[in-house]
C-alpha positions in Angstrom: 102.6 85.2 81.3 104.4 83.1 83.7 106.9 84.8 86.8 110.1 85.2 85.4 112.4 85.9 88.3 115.8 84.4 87.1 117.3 87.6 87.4 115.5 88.7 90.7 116.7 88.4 94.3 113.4 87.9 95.9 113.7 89.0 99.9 110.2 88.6 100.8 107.1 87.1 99.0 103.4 86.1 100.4 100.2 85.6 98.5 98.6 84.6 101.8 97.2 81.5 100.7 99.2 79.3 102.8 98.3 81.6 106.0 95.5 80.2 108.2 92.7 83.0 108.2 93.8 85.8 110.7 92.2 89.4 111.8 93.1 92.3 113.6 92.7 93.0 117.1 91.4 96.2 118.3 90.6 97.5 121.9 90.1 100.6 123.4 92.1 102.3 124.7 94.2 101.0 121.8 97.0 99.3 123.0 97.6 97.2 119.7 98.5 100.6 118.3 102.2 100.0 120.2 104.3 98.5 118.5 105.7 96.2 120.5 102.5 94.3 122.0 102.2 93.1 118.0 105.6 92.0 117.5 106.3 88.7 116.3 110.1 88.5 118.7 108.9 90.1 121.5 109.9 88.3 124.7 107.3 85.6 125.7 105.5 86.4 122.7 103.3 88.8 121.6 99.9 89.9 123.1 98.7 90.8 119.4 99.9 88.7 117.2 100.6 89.9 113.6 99.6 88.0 110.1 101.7 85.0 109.5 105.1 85.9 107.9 104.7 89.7 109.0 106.5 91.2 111.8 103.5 93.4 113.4 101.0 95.4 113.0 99.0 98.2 114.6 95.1 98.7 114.0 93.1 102.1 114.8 89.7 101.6 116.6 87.4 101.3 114.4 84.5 104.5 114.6 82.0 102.4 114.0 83.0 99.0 115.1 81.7 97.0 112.3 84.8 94.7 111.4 88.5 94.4 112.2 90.7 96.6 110.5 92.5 93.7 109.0 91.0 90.2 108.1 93.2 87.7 106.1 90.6 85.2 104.0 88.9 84.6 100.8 87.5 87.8 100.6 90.7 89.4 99.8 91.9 87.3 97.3 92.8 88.2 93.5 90.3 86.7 91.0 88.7 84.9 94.0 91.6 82.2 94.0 93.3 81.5 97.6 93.4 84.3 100.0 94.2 87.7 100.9 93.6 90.5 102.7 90.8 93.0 103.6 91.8 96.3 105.1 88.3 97.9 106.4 88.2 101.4 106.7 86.0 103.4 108.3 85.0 106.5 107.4 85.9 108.9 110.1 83.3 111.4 110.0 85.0 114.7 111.5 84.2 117.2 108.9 86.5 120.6 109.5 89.6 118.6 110.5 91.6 115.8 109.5 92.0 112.4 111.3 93.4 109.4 110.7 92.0 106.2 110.3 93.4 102.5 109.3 96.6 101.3 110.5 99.8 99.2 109.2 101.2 96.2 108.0 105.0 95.9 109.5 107.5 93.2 107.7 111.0 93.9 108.9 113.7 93.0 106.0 116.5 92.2 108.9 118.8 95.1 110.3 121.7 95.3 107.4 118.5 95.6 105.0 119.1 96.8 101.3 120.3 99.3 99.4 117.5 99.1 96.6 114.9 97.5 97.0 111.8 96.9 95.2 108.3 96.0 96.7 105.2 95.5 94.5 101.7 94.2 95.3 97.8 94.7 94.0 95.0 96.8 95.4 91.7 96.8 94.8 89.5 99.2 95.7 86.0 97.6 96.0 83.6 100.2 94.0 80.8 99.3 96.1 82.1 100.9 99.5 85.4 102.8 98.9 84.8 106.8 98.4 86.8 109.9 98.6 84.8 112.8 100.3 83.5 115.5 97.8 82.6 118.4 100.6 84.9 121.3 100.2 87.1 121.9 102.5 88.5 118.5 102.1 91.6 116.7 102.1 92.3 113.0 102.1 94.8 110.7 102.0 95.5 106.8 101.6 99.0 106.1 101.8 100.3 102.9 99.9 103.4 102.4 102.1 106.4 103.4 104.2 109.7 102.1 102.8 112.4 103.1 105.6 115.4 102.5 107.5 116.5 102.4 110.9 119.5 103.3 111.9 119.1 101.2 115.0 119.1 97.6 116.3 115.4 97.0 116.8 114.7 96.5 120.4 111.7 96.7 122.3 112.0 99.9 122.7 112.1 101.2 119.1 109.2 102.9 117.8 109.0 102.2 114.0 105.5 103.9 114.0 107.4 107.4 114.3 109.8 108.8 112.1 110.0 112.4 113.6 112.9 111.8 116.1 115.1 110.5 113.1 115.7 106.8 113.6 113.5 105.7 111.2 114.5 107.9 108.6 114.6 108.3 105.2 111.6 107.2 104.8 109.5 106.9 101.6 105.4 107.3 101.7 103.8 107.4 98.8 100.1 108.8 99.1 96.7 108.9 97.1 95.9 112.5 97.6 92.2 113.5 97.2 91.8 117.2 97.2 88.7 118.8 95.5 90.0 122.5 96.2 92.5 121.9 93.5 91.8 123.0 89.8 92.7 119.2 88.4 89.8 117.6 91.2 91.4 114.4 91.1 92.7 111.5 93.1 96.3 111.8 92.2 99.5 109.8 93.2 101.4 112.0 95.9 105.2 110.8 97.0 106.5 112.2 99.7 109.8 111.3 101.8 111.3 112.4 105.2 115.2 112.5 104.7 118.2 111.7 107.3 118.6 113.7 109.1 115.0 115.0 109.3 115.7 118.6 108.3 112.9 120.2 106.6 110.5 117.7 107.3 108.0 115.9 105.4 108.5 116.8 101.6 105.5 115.8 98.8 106.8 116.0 95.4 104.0 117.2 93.1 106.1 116.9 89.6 103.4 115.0 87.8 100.1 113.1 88.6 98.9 109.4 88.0 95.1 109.4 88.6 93.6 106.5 91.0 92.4 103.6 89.6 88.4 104.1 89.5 87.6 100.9 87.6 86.8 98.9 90.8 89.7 95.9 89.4 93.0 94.7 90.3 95.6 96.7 89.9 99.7 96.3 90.1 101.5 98.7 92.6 105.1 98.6 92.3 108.1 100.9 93.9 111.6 100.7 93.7 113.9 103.3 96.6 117.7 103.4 95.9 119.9 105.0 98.4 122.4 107.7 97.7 126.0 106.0 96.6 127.6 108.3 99.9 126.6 110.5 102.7 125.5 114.0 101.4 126.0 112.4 97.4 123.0 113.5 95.5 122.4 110.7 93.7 119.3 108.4 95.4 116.3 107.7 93.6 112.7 106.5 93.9 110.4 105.3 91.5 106.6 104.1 90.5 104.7 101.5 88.3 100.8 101.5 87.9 100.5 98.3 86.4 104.2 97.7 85.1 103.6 100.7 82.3 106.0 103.4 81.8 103.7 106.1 80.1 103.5 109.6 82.2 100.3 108.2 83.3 101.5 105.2 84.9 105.4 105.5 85.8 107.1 108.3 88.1 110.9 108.4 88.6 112.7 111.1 90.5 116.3 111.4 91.0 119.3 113.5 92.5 118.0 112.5 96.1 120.0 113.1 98.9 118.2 110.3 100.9 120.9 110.5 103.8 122.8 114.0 104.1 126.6 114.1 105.3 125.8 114.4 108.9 125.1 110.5 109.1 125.7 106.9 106.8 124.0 105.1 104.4 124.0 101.7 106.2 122.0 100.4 107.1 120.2 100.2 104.3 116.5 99.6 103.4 114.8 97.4 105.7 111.5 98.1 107.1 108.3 98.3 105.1 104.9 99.3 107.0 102.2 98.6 104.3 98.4 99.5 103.3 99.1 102.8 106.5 96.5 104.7 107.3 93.8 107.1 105.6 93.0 110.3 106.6 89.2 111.6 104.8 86.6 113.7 105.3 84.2 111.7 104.5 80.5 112.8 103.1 77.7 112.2 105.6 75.9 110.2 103.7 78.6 107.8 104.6 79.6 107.7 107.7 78.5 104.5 109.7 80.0 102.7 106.9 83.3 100.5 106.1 85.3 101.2 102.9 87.1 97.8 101.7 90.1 97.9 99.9 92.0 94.6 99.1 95.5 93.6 98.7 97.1 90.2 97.2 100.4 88.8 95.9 102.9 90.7 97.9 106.4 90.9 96.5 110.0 92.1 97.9 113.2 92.0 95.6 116.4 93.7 94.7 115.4 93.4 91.0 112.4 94.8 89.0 109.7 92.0 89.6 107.0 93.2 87.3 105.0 90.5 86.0 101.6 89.6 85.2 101.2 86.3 87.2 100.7 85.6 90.8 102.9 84.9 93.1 103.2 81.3 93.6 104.9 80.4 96.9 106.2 82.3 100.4 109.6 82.7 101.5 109.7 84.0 104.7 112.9 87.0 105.2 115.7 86.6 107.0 115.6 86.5 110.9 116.3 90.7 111.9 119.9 90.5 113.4 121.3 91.8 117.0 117.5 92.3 118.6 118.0 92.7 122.2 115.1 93.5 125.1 115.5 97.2 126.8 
């Protein structure tokens, strides 16, 4: 099956082939985990730089400093053709409390952004060093994305790593969520959103459950976040592919979503993606000292369903983010 994107806007694509080979820094203390020492426009350049075509990045330290957290190369690479990339994580070993490890991919889509959008990639979750802890309590996480908006010129003083103080909101993060206190023990698909303004919170969804891939192959992630038609108008959506099927298994949709409420606007629109974000585990003993790998390839941003079979055969960088300024 070839690409068929005749009817597709594409806004962003990259299947890191063209990319010379590229990882992560990581320091201590971690100053790559500010924004703005990894972005691609900050003035004089950036200390960090990000992945070519991506607008920054941030990188926890790794616990048990074996590799970046991020490494663009062949070992990433879907069917061992071209490129991709590697996201090492490390297994964080602090049983009785969550903590966080990982990082971010940031690609701003410009500052008017979209107001649906459509982003789909493929993970791959190498079955000889990715686990989800088994000791009870536990509770992990691995979210896929953030698909947000600011409200805001972005200036070197925005903080797209933080959503609580409400210019980076809504926001869309859809999780893995490993929990083996619950009756189903399952990693299942988790959505969960942050609405503007932020009232209430960080809201999960739990209307259905798509399992985690546990084949140790490629698989097709694709979302699609439409913004509510007016301010306080219930009628937003988001929605969920597992390999471009649309059995219960595979395919969420939920609608009657106030993403913005009355008090604000729904421009901007759509326009910042942070992808592959961190993990939180509690990991197994027996593991820590380790790296989990998980791979992504083929990366895709469009304002039409992209769904297709085949890789993604060039890069076209986005447009240039409009009215950036230097505070």
């Amino acid at each position: 099956m070839l690409p068929n994107f005749s009817q597709a806007a594409i806004v962003f694509e990259d299947n890191f082939d063209a990319s010379p080979d590229w990882q992560s820094a990581e320091s201590y203390p971690s100053a790559n985990a500010i924004w703005p020492n990894t972005w691609k426009d900050k003035a004089g350049g950036p200390s960090q730089p990000p992945p070519q075509n991506w607008t920054s990045y941030r990188a926890a330290i790794p616990r048990w400093l074996h590799d970046s957290t991020f490494i663009l190369g062949s070992e990433g690479a879907r069917d061992g053709i071209g490129k991709g990339m590697t996201y090492n994580l490390d297994p964080p070993g602090c049983y009785g409390g969550g903590c966080w490890v990982g990082g971010g991919l940031d690609l701003s889509l410009g500052d008017a952004g979209y107001q649906e959008i459509y982003v789909r990639f493929y993970l791959k979750y190498d079955p000889n060093t990715f686990h989800w802890g088994t000791i009870i309590p536990n509770y992990a996480l691995q979210k896929l994305i953030r698909i947000s908006r600011f409200k805001v010129p972005l200036t070197l003083s925005s903080s797209p790593q933080n959503f609580s103080n409400g210019d980076q909101t809504p926001t869309f993060y859809p999780d893995f969520h490993n929990d083996p206190n619950l009756a189903s023990n399952k990693v299942h698909f988790e959505p969960g959103h942050v609405f503007d303004p932020v009232g209430g919170g960080l809201i999960s969804e739990y209307g259905g459950q798509i399992p985690w891939p546990t084949d140790g192959e490629w698989h097709s992630y694709e979302f699609r976040v439409k913004m509510n038609s007016s301010p306080g108008v219930a009628d937003g959506e988001w929605e969920f592919w597992l390999d471009d099927l649309s059995d219960s298994s595979h395919h969420m949709l939920s609608t009657s979503l106030a993403w913005v409420g009355s008090e604000s606007l729904t421009t901007p629109g759509w326009n910042w993606l942070t992808v592959l974000d961190n993990m939180t585990n509690l990991s197994d003993s027996q593991y820590y000292d380790t790296v989990m790998k998980l791979f992504m390839d083929d990366f895709v941003v469009s304002t039409s369903y992209i769904g297709t079979e085949a890789p993604v055969v060039d890069v076209t960088a986005p447009a240039a983010p409009t009215g950036l300024s230097v505070e």
